[in-house]
DSSP file (Angstrom, degrees, kcal/mol; ACC not computed):
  #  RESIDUE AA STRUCTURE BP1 BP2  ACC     N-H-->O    O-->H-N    N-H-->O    O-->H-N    TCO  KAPPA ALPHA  PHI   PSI    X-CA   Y-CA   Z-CA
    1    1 A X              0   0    0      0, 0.0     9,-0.2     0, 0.0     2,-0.2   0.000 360.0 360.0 360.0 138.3   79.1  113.9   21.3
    2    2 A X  E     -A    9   0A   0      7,-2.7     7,-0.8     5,-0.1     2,-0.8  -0.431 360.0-137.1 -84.6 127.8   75.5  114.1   22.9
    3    3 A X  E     +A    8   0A   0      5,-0.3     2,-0.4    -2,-0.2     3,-0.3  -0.723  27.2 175.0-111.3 117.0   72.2  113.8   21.6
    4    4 A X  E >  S-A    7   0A   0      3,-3.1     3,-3.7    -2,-0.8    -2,-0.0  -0.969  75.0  -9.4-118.8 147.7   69.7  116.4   23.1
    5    5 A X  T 3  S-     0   0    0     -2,-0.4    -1,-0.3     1,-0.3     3,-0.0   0.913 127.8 -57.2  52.5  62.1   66.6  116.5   21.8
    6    6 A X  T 3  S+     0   0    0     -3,-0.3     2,-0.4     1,-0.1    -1,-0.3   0.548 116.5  94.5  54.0  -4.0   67.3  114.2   19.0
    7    7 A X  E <  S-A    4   0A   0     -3,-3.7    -3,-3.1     0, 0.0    -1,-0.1  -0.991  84.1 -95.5-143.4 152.0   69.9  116.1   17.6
    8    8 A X  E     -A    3   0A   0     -2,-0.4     2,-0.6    -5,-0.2    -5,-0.3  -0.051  35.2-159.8 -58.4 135.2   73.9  115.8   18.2
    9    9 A X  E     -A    2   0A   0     -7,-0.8    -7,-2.7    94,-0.1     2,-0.2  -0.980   3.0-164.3-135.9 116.2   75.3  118.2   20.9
   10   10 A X        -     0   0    0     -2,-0.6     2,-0.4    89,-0.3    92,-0.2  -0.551  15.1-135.4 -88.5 138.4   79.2  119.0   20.8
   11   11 A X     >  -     0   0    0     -2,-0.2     4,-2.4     1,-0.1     5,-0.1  -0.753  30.4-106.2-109.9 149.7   80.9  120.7   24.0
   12   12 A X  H  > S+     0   0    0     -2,-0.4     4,-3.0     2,-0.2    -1,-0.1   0.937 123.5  44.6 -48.4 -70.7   83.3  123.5   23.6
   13   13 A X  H  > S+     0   0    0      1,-0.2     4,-1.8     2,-0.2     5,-0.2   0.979 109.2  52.5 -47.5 -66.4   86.2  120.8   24.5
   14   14 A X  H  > S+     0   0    0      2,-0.2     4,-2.6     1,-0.2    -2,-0.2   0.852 114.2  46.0 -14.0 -62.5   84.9  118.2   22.3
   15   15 A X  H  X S+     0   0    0     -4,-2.4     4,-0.9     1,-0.2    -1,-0.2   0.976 111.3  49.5 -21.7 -76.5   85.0  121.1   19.7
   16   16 A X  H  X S+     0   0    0     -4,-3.0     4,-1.9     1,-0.2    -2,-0.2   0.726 115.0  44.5 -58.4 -28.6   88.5  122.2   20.6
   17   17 A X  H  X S+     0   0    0     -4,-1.8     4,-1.8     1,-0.3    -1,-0.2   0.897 109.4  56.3 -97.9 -43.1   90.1  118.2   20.5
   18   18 A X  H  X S+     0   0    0     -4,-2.6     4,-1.9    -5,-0.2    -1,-0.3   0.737 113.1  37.3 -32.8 -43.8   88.4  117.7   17.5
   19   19 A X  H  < S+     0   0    0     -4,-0.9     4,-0.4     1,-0.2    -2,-0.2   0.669 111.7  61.1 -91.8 -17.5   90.2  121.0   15.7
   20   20 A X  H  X S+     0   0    0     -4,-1.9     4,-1.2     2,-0.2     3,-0.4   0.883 104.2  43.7 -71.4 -53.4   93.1  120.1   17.5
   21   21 A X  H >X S+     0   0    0     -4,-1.8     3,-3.0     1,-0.2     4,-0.9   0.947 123.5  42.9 -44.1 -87.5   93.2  116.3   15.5
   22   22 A X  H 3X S+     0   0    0     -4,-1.9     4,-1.9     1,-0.3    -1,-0.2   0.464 109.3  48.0 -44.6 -22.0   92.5  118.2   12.2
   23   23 A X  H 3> S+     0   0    0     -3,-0.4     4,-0.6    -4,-0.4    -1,-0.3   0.617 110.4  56.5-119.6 -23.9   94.6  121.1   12.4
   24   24 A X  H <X S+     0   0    0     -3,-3.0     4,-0.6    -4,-1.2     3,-0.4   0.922 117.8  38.9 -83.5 -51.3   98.0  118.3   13.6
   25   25 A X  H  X S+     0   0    0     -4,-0.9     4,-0.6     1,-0.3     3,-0.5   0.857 118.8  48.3 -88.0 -16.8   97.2  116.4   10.0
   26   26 A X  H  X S+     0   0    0     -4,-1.9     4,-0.9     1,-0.2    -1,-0.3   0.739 108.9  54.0 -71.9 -16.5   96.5  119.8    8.1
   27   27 A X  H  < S+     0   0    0     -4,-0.6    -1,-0.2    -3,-0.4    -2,-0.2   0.533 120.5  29.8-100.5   5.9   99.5  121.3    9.3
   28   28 A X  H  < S+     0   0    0     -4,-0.6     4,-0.4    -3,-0.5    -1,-0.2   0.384 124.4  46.3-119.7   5.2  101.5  118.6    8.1
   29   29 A X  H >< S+     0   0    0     -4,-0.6     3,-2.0    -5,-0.2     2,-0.4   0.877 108.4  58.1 -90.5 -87.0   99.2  117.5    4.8
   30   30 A X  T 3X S+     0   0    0     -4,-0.9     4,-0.6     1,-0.4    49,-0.1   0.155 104.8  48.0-103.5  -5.7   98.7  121.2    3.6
   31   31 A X  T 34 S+     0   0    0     -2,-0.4    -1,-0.4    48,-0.2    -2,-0.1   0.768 119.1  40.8 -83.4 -31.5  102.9  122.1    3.2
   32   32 A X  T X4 S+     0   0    0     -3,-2.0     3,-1.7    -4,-0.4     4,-0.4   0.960 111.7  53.0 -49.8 -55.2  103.3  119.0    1.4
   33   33 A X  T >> S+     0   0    0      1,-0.3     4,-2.4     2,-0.2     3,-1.0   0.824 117.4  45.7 -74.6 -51.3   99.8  119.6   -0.7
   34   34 A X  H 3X S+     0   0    0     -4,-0.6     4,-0.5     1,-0.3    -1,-0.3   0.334 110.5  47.0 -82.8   3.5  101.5  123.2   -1.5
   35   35 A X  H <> S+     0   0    0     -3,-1.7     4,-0.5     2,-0.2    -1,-0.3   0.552 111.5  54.5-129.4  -7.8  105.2  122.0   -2.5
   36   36 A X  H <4>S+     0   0    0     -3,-1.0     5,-3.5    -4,-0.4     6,-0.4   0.770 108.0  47.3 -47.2 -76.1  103.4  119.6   -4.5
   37   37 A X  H ><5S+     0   0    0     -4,-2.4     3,-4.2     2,-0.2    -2,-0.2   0.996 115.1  48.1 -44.6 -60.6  101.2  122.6   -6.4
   38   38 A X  H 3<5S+     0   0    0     -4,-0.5     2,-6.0     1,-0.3    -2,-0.2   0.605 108.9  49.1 -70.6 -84.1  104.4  124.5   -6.9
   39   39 A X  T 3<5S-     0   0    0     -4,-0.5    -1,-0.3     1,-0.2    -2,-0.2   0.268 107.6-132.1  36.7 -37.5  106.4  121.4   -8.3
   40   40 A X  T < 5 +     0   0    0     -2,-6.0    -1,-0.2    -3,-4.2    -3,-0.2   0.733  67.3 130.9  18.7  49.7  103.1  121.0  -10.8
   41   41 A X      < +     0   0    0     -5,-3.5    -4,-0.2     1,-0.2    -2,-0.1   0.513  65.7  23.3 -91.9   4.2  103.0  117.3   -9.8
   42   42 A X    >>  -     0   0    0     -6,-0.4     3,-5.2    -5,-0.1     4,-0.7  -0.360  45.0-164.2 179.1  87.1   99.7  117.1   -9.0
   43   43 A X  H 3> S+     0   0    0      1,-0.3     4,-1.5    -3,-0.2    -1,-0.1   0.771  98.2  70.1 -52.0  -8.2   96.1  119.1  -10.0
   44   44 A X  H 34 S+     0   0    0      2,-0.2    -1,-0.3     1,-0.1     4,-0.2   0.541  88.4  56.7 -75.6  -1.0   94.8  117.1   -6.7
   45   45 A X  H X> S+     0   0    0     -3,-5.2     4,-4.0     2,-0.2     3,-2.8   0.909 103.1  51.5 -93.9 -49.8   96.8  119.0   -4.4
   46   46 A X  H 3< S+     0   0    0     -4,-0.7     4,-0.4     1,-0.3    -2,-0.2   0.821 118.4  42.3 -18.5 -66.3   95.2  122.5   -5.5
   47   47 A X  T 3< S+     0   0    0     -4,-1.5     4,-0.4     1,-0.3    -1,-0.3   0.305 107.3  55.0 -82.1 -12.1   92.0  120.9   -5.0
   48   48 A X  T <> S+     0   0    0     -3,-2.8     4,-2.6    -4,-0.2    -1,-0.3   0.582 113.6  45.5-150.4 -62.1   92.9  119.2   -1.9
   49   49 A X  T  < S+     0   0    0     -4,-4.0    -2,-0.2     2,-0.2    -3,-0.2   0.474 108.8  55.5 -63.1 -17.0   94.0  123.0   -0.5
   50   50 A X  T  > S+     0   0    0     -4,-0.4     4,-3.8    -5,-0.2    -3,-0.2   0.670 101.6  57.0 -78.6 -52.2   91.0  124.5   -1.7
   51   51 A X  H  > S+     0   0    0     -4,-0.4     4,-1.7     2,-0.2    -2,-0.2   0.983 110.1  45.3 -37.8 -70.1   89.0  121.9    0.3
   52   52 A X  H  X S+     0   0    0     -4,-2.6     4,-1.7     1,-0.2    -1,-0.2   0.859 108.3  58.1 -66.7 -19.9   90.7  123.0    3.4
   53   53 A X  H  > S+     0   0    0      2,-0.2     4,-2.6     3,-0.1     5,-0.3   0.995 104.0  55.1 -49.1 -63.7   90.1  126.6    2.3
   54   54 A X  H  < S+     0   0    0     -4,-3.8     4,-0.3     2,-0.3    -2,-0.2   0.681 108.1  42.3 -10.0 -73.5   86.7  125.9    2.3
   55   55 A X  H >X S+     0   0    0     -4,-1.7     3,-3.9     2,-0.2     4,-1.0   0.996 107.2  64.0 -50.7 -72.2   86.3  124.7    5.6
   56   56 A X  H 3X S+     0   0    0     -4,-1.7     4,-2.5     1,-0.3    -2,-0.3   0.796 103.3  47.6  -3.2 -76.4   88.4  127.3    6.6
   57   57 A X  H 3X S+     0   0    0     -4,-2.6     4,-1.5     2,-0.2    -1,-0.3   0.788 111.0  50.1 -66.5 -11.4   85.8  129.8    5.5
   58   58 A X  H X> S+     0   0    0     -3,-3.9     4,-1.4    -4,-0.3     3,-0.5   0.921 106.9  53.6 -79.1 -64.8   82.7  128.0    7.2
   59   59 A X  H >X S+     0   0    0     -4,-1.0     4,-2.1     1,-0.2     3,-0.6   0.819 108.6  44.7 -28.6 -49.6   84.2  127.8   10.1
   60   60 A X  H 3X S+     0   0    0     -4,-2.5     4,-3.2    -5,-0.4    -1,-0.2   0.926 120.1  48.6 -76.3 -39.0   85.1  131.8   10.3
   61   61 A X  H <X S+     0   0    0     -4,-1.5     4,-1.4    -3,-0.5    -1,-0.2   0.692 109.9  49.9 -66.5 -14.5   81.2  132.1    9.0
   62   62 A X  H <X S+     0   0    0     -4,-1.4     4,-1.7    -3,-0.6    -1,-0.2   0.865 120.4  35.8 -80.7 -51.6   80.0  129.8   11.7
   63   63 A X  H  X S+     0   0    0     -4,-2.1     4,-1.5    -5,-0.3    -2,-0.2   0.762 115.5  55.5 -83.6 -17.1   82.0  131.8   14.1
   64   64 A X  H  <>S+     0   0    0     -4,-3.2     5,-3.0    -6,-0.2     3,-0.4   0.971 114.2  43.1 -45.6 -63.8   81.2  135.2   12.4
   65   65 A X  H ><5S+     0   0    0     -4,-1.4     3,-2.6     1,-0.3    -2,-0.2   0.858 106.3  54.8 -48.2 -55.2   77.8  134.4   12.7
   66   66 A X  H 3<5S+     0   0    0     -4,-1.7    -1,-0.3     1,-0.4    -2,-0.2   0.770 114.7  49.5 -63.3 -36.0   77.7  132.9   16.6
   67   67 A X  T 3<5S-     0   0    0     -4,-1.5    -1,-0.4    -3,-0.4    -2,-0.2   0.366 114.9-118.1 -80.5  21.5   79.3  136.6   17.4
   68   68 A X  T < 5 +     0   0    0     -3,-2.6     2,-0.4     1,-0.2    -3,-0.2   0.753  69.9 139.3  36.5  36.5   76.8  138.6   15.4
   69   69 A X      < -     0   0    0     -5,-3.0    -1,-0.2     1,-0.1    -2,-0.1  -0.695  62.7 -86.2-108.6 172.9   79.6  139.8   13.2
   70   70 A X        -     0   0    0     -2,-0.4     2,-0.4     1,-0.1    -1,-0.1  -0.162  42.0-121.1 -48.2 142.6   79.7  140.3    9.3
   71   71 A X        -     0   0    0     -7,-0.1     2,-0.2    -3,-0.1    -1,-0.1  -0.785  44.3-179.7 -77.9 143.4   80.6  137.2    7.7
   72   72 A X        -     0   0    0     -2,-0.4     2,-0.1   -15,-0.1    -8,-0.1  -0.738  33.0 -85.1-123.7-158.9   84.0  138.2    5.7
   73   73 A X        -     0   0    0     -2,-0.2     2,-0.2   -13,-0.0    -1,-0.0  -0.551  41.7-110.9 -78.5 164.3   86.3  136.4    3.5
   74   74 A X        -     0   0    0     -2,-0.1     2,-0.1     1,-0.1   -17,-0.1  -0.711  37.2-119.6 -78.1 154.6   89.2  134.2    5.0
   75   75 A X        -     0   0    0     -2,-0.2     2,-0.6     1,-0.0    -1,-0.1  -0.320  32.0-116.8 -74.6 179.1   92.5  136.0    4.0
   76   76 A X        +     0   0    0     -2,-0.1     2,-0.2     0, 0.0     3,-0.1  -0.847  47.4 158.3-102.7  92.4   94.8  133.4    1.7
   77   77 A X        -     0   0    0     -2,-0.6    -3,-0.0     1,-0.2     2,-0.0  -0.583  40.1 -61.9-103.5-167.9   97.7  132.7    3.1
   78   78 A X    >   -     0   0    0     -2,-0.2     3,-0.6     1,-0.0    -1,-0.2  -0.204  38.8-112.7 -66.3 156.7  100.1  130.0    2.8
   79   79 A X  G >  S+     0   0    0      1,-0.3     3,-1.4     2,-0.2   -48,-0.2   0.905 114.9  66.5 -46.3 -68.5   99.8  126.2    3.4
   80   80 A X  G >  S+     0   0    0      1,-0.3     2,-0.9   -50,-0.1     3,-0.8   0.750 110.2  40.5 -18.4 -58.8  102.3  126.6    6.5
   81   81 A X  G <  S+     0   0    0     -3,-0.6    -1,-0.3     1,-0.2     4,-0.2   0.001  78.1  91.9 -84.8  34.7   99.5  128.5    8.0
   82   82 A X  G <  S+     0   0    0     -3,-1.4     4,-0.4    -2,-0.9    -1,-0.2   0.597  83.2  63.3-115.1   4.0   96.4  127.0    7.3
   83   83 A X  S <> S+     0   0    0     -3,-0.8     4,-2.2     2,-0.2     5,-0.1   0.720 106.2  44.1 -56.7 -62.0   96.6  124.9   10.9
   84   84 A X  H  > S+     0   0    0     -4,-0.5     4,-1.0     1,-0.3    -2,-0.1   0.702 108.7  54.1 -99.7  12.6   96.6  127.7   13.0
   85   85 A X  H >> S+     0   0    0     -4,-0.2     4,-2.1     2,-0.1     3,-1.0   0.921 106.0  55.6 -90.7 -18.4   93.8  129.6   11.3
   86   86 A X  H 3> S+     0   0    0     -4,-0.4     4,-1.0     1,-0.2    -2,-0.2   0.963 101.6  52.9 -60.5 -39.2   91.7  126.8   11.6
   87   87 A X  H 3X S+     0   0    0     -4,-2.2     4,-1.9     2,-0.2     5,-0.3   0.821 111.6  53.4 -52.3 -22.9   92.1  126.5   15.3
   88   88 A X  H <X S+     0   0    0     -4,-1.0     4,-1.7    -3,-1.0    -1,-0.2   0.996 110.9  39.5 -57.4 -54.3   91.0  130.3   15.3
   89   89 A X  H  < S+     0   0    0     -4,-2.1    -1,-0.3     2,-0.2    -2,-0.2   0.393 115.6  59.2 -77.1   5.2   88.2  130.0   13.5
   90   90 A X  H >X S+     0   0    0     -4,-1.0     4,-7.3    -3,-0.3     3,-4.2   0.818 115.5  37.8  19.3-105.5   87.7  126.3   15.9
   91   91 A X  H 3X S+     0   0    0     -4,-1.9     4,-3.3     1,-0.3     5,-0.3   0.819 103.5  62.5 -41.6 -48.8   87.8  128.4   19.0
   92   92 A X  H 3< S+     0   0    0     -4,-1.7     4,-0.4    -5,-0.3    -1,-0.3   0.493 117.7  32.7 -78.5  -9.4   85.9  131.2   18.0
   93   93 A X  H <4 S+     0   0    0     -3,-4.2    -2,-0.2    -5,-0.2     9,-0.2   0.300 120.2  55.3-106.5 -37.8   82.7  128.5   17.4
   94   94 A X  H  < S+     0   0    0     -4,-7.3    -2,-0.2     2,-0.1    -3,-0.2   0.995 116.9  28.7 -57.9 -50.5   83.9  126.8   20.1
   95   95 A X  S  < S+     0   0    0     -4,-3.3    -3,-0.2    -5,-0.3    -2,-0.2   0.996 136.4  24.5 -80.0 -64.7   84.0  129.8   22.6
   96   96 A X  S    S+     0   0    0     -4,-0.4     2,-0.3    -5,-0.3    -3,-0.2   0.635  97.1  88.6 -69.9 -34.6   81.0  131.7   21.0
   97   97 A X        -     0   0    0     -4,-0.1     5,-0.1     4,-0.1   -34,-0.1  -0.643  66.1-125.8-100.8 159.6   78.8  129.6   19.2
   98   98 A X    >>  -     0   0    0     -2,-0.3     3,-3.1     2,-0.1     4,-1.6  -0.076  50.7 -67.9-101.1-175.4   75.5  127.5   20.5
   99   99 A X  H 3> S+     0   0    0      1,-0.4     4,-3.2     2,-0.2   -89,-0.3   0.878 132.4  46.1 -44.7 -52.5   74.8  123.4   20.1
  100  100 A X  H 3> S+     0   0    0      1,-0.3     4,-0.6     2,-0.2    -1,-0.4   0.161 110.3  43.1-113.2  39.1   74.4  123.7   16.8
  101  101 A X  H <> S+     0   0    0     -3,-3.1     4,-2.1    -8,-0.1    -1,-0.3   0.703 113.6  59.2 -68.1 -47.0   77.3  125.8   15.5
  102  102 A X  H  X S+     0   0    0     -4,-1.6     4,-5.2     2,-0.2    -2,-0.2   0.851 111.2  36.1 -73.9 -68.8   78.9  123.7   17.8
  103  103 A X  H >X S+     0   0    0     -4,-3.2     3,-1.2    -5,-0.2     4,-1.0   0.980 112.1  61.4 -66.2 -67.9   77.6  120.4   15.7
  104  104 A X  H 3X S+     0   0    0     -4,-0.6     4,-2.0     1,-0.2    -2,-0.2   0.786 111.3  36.6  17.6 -85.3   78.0  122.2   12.4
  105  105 A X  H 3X S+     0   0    0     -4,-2.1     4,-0.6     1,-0.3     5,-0.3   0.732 113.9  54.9 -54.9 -31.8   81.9  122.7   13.0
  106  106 A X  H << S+     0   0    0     -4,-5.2     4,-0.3    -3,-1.2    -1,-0.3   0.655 114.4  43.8 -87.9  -5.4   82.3  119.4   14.6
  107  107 A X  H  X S+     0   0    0     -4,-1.0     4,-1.9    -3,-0.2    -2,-0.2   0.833 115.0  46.5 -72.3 -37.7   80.6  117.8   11.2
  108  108 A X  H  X S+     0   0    0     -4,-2.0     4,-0.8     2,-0.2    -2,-0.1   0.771 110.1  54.7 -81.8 -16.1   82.5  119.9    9.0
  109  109 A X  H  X S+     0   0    0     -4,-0.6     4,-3.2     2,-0.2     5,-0.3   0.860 112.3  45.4 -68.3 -79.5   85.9  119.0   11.1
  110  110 A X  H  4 S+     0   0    0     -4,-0.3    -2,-0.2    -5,-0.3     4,-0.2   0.865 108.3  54.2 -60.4 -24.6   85.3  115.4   10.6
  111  111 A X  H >X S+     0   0    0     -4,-1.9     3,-4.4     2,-0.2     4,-0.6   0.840 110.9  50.7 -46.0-114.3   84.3  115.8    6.8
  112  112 A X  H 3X S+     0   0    0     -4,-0.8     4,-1.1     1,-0.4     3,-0.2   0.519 112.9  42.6  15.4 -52.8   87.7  117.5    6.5
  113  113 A X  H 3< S+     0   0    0     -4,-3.2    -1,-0.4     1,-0.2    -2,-0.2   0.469 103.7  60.6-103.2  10.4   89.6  114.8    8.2
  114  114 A X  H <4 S+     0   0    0     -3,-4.4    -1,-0.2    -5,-0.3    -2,-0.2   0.785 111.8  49.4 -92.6 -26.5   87.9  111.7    6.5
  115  115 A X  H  <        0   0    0     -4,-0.6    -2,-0.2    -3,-0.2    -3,-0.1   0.569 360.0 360.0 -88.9 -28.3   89.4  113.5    3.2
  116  116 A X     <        0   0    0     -4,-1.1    -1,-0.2   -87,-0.0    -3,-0.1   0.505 360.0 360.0 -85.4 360.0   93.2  114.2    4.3
């Protein structure tokens, strides 16, 4: 990461390596988090799955935004799958969006992963 003009500047790759880290510990945190939930061993995992929902939806609003499309909701699917939508919505900021979507995602990435 970069500093231009005083504020942090994230590279497309940078992005991508970043979503790539997050998206290897969500895709093995967020079937556990979910087999946990059904189990009812543990209101932290809900909350814990919700978190990565979360991100999940900024990211697709980050990238909504950076194409000029509608924001929508993320669909819900299962924990299994909640790896490779981030990388969509990853790539889709990565490929589309300017420094500071860029910086956004790669804050919101690293949030995310201080927390799994």
């Amino acid at each position: 990461m970069n500093q231009a003009g005083g504020r942090p500047r994230v590279d497309a790759g940078e992005l991508i390596r970043q979503g790539e880290r997050v998206a290897a510990r969500v895709g093995v945190v967020g079937p556990r988090l979910a087999a946990r939930l059904a189990a009812r061993e543990a209101p932290e995992a809900r909350q814990m799955l919700d978190d990565v929902r979360s991100v999940l939806q900024r990211l697709a609003d980050l990238g909504a935004d950076a194409e000029g499309r509608a924001r929508r909701p993320v669909p819900v699917l299962g924990a299994h799958a909640l790896a490779d939508q981030l990388m969509v919505f990853v790539h889709d900021v990565a490929v589309f969006g300017q420094d500071a979507d860029r910086a956004a995602a790669h804050a919101v990435l690293r949030d995310l992963a201080a927390r799994l």
